[in-house]
N, C-alpha and C positions, 0 to 999 in steps of 0.2 A: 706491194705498197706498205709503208711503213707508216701506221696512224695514231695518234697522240690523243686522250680521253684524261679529262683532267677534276677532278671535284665533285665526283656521281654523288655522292652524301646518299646511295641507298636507293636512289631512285630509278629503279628497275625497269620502269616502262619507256624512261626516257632512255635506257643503256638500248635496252631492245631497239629501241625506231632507229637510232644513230648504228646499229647494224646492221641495219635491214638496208638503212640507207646509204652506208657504203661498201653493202653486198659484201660483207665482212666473208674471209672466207681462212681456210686454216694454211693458206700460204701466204697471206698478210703477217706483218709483225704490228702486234699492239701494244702499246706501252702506256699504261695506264701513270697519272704523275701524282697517285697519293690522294688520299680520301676518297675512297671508293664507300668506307665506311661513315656512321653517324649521320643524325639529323632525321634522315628516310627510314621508313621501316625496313629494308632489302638491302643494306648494308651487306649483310651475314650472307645474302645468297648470290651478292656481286660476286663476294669476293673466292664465295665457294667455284663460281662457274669462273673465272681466272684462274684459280686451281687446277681446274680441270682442263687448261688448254696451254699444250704445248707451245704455241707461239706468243705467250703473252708474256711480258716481264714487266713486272709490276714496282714503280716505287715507292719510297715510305712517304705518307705524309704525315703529319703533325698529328691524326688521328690514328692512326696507324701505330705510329709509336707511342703513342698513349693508350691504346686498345693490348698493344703485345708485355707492355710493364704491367699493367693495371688489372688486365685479366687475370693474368698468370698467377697475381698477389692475391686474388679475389679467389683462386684456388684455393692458395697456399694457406690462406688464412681459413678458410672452411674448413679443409680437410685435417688440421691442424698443427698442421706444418711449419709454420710460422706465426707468432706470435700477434694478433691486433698490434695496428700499428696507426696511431694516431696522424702523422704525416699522409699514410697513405689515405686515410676515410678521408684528410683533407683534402688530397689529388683525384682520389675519385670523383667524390661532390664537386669539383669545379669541372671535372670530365663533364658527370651528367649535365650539368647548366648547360656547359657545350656543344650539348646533340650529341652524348653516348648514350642514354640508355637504349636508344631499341638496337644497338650493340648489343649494351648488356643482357638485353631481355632475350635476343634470339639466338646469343653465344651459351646460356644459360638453359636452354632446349633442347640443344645437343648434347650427345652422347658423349661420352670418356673419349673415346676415340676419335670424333669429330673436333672437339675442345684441343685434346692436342694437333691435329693436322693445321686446325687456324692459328694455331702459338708458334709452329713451326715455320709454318708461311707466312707470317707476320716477321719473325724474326731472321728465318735465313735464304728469304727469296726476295724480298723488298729494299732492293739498291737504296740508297742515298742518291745518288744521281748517274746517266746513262751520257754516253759521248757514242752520236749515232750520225755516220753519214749518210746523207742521202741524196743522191741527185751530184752536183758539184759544191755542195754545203755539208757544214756541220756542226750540228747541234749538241748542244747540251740542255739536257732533259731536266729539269730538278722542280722538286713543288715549291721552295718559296723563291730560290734565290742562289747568290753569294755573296760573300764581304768583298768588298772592297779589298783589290790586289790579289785574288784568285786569279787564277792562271789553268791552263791546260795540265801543268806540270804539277801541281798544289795541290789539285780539289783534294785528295787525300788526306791532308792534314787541314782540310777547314773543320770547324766544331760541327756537329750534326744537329745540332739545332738551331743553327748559320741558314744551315740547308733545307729544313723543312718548315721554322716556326718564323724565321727572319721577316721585319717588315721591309719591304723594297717597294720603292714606285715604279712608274712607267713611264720612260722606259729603262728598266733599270740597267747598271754596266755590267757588261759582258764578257769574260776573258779574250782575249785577241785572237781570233780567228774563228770563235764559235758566235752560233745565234743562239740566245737563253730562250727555253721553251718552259712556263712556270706557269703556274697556277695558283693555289690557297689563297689570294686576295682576288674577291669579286672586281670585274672590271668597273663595275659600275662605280666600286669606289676609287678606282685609280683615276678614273677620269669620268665626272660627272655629264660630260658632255658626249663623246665620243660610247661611252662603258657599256655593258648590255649584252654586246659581243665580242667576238675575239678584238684584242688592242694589236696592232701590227707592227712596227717599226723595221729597219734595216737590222738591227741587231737583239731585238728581244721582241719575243709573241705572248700575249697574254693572257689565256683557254680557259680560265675560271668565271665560267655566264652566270654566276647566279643559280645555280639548278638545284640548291638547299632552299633556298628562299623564293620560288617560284621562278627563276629564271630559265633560262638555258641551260643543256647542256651540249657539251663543243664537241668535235672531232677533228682534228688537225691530221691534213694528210702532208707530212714532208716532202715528200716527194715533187706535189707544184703546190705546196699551200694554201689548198681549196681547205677549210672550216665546212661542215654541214651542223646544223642544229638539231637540238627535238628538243 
């Protein structure tokens, strides 16, 4: 089965139950859609145990790409590598207001070698977005979105911050033949009425329950579209 996890932000007891209860096993493919990290304290060890599992391919999201720039600098600038950089103490500080520091505080506990494995898997295992059949459908995976006039043929040349930071409603448009599977905006604000759990449409699903903010978090099975919570 092929299962979709979207906006953990860290919170590790709720990754646990949402395994247990789709009896998760290492012949599933998991596809986690970005922000596994921030807000939660277990950011750091979500995304260690994704690491460590051959079936998962994980994409970027909005923190994600902000954790793999911003670390790296957060090196660079220690060890004296690179120069203080007043732009960046800006981009950081608005990181932490965002729900990075227990990123930064539990990336910062690790070892030399640890530091680099999560820079590297930050940076060259974390797609932009996944085009995944399953069943007699097919999806496209991505954390926020696409612009307007993506296509099947295209996604390549959308901006990558189109892709992981964009604001989209629900239901947002879709390239022509695929279903958008996205996440980074809580459902509850896409639709006050309906929001809380997975949003569903004919051509876009919407897995981001709130799991930073005491919500949910979702698990999307492609295969028949059963959602389970924790």
């Amino acid at each position: 089965m092929t299962y979709v996890i979207s906006d953990l932000h860290g919170q590790w007891d709720s990754y646990e139950q949402l395994l247990r209860k789709i009896r998760a096993s290492d012949d599933d493919i998991r596809s986690p859609l970005g922000d596994m990290i921030a807000c939660g304290e277990d950011g750091v060890k979500i995304l260690q145990d994704a690491m460590s599992r051959a079936n998962v391919y994980p994409l970027m999201g909005d923190h994600e790409y902000m954790a793999a720039r911003l670390l790296k600098r957060m090196l660079e600038e220690a060890s004296g590598k690179k120069a203080p950089s007043e732009k960046f103490r800006t981009e950081f500080a608005k990181w932490l207001k965002m729900g990075g520091m227990p990123t930064v505080t539990a990336f910062r506990e690790l070892d030399e070698e640890g530091q680099t494995d999560i820079l590297e898997y930050l940076r060259e295992e974390c797609a932009p977005y996944e085009i995944v059949k399953a069943g007699k459908k097919t999806y496209l995976l991505v954390h926020a979105g696409v612009p307007e006039g993506a296509s099947a043929d295209n996604l390549d040349e959308c901006p990558l911050k189109a892709l992981i930071m964009g604001d989209y409603g629900f239901p947002a448009d879709a390239p022509a033949g695929l279903i958008l599977v996205t996440g980074h905006i809580p459902t509850e604000q896409l639709d006050e009425e309906e929001g809380g759990r997975a949003l569903i449409s004919d051509t876009h699903i919407a897995i981001d329950c709130g799991a930073a903010d005491g919500g949910f978090a979702c698990c999307l099975c492609l295969e028949n579209g059963a959602c389970v919570y924790a």
